[in-house]
C-alpha positions, -999 to +999 in steps of 0.1 A: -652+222+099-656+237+138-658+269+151-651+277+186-653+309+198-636+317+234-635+352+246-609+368+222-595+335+204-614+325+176-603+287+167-617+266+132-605+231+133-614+202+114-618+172+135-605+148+110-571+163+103-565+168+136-530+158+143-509+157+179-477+165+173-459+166+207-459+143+237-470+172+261-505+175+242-509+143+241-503+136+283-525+167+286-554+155+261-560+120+279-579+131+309-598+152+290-608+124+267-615+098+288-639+125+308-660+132+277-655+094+269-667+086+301-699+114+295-708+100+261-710+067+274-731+073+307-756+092+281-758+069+256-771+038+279-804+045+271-832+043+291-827+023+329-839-007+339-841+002+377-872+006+396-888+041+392-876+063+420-848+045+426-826+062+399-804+093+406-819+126+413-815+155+384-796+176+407-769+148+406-775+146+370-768+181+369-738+182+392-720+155+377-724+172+338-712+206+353-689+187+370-671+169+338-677+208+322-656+225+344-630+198+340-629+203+304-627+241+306-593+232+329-581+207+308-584+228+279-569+263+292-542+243+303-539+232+268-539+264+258-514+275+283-489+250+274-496+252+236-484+289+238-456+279+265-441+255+233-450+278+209-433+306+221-403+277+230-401+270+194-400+300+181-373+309+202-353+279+195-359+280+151-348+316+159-317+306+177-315+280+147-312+312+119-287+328+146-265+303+140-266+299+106-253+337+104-225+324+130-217+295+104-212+315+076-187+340+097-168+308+102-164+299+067-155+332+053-128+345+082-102+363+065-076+354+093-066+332+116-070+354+143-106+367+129-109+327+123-104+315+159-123+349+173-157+334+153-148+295+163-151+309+200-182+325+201-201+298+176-190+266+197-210+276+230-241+286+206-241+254+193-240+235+221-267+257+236-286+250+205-278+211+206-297+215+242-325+231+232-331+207+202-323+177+225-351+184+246-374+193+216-364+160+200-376+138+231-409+153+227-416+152+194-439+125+185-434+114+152-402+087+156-394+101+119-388+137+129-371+124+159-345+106+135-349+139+116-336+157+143-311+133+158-292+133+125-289+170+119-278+170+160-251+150+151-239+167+119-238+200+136-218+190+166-195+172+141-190+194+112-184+229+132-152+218+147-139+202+114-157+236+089-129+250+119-102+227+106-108+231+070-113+270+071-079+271+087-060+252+061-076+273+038-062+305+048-023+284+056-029+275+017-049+297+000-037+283-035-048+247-031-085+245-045-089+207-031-092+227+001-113+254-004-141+225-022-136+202+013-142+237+030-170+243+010-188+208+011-186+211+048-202+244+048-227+231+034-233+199+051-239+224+082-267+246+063-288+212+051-279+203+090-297+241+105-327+237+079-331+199+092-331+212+128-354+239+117-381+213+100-377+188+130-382+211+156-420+223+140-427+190+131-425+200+093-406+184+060-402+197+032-404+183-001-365+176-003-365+165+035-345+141+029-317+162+011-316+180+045-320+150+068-290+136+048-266+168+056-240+154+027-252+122+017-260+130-019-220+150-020-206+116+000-225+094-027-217+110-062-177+114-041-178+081-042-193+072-070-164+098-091-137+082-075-141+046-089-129+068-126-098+083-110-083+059-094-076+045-133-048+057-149-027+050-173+004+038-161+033+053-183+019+084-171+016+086-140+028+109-115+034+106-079+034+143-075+006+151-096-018+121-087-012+111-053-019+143-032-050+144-050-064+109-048-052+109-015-071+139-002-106+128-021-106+095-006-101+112+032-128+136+019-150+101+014-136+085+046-147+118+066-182+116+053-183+080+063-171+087+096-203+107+104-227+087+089-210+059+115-210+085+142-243+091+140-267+083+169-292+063+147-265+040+128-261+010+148-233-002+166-223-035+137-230-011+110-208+015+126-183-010+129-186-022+094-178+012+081-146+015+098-136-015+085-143-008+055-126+027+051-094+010+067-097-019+041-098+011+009-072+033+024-050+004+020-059-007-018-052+027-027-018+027-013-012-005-030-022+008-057-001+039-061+025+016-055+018-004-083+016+031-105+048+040-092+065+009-107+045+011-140+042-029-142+011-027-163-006-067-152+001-062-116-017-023-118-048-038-134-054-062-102-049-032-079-071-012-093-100-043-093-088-044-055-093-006-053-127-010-069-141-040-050-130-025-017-153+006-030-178-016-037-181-025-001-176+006+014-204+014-007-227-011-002-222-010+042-229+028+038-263+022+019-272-009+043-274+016+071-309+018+067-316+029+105-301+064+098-325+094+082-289+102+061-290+068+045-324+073+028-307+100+005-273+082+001-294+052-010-312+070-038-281+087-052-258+056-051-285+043-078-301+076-097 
């Protein structure tokens, strides 16, 4: 452990953990280095071979170590000056983070459409200001994992406020349906795991269930998906268009919204995105076919439409998990087999 006292500031540090976390230190810290590097180096030659009298006076000795002093004691206030610049940066912009989260909540629990659209108004320019402030935070982070960190929760905040808009709304045109209020409520939270991810990113922090928050939905996406492979069956002499296919319907846009930000996401690449869509297309129409088949009761035909549902599931499942650039498919992963 080092202590370094400098006027006031009193700093202990332990060499060994030492750990540069943004790309602004790091620029600043390599002329300093390679000037100390350059010192060590030049004093640990050893004796020289030249001619006595012919080596450099002390006085240039002397200048050239005050010299590489004075360029350290820059170097290093300027450290310290732009250390407390990004400090006081962050702070500001994890405190904006909290503000938001506030501005979120107001969203979800308008009581009127007026009070709804009032709220949507005055969060949307906050979260774009935010999704500036995080943009420029997330080039200079260092570590590429908090970067993906940070992209991910980006992208599920710009995506989910608009939609947490959407779904609030049809709450309050139908406040007897429940399938809304739990869409409402999934989003809602999609956007809180999406602030904290922000929040962790920016200080170059996880916490232990990082990747719960870097996923913003993935474990809700994963166990929707998982759930809906045992609804789809039915038995056939009782089924009910009205009481069966609002509901299936709506779960399986619930799962092809989820999918659709997971392939909007910045760090999911462009044939995986593509895949996706295909794949959310090809299971929208099994389960048409399939409430077809209900509809007419013909009990042989049924059982191949639901093993076409199923396999089309499958493979929406497996092109989700396989998008292994994206922080959100780490979580989605785990839960698809835990």
């Amino acid at each position: 452990m080092t202590a370094v006292h400098t006027g006031n500031i009193n700093f202990k540090w332990d060499p060994k953990s030492l750990e540069i976390r943004t790309l602004a230190v790091e620029r600043l810290l390599e002329p300093l280095v390679t000037q100390v590097t350059t010192l060590v180096n030049t004093n640990s030659k050893g004796p020289s071979n030249k001619k006595r009298g012919r080596s450099k006076k002390a006085h240039v000795l002397a200048a050239s170590v005050e010299q590489a002093t004075e360029n350290f004691l820059e170097k290093g206030d300027k450290i310290a000056k732009e250390s407390q610049f990004l400090k006081e940066e962050l702070v500001a912009a994890v405190e904006d983070v909290r503000k938001q989260e506030d501005g979120i909540l107001k969203l979800r629990n308008a009581g009127t459409e007026q009070d709804l659209g009032i709220q949507y108004k005055a969060l949307k320019p906050e979260v774009d200001k935010l999704n500036i402030m995080a943009a420029k935070r997330q080039q200079e982070l260092k570590d590429v994992g908090h970067r993906d960190q940070m992209a991910a929760a980006r992208g599920i905040l710009q995506k989910n406020v608009p939609i947490l808009y959407t779904a609030s709304q049809a709450c309050l045109q139908h406040p007897d349906v429940a399938a809304y209020k739990a869409n409402r409520d999934l989003i809602y939270k999609q956007l809180q795991q999406a602030v904290t991810g922000i929040s962790n990113a920016a200080q170059a922090t996880a916490s232990d269930d990082a990747s719960q928050h870097q996923g913003g939905g993935g474990g809700e996406l994963a166990y929707a998906l998982n759930n809906f492979d045992k609804q789809i069956i039915v038995d056939p002499l009782s089924f009910s268009e009205e009481r069966f296919r609002p509901s299936l319907e709506e779960r399986l846009e619930s799962i092809i919204s989820g999918a659709a930000l997971m392939a909007d996401s910045s760090c999911t690449r462009d044939d995986r995105r593509e895949r996706i869509v295909a794949e959310c297309n090809a299971v929208r129409q099994a389960l048409q076919d399939l409430l077809s088949e209900y509809m007419g009761n013909i009990n042989m035909f049924v059982c191949m439409y639901v093993y076409t549902t199923l396999f089309s599931m499958k493979h929406l499942k497996v092109t989700c998990r396989n998008c292994i650039s994206s922080p959100l498919s780490t979580y989605f992963s785990v839960c698809l087999h835990g």
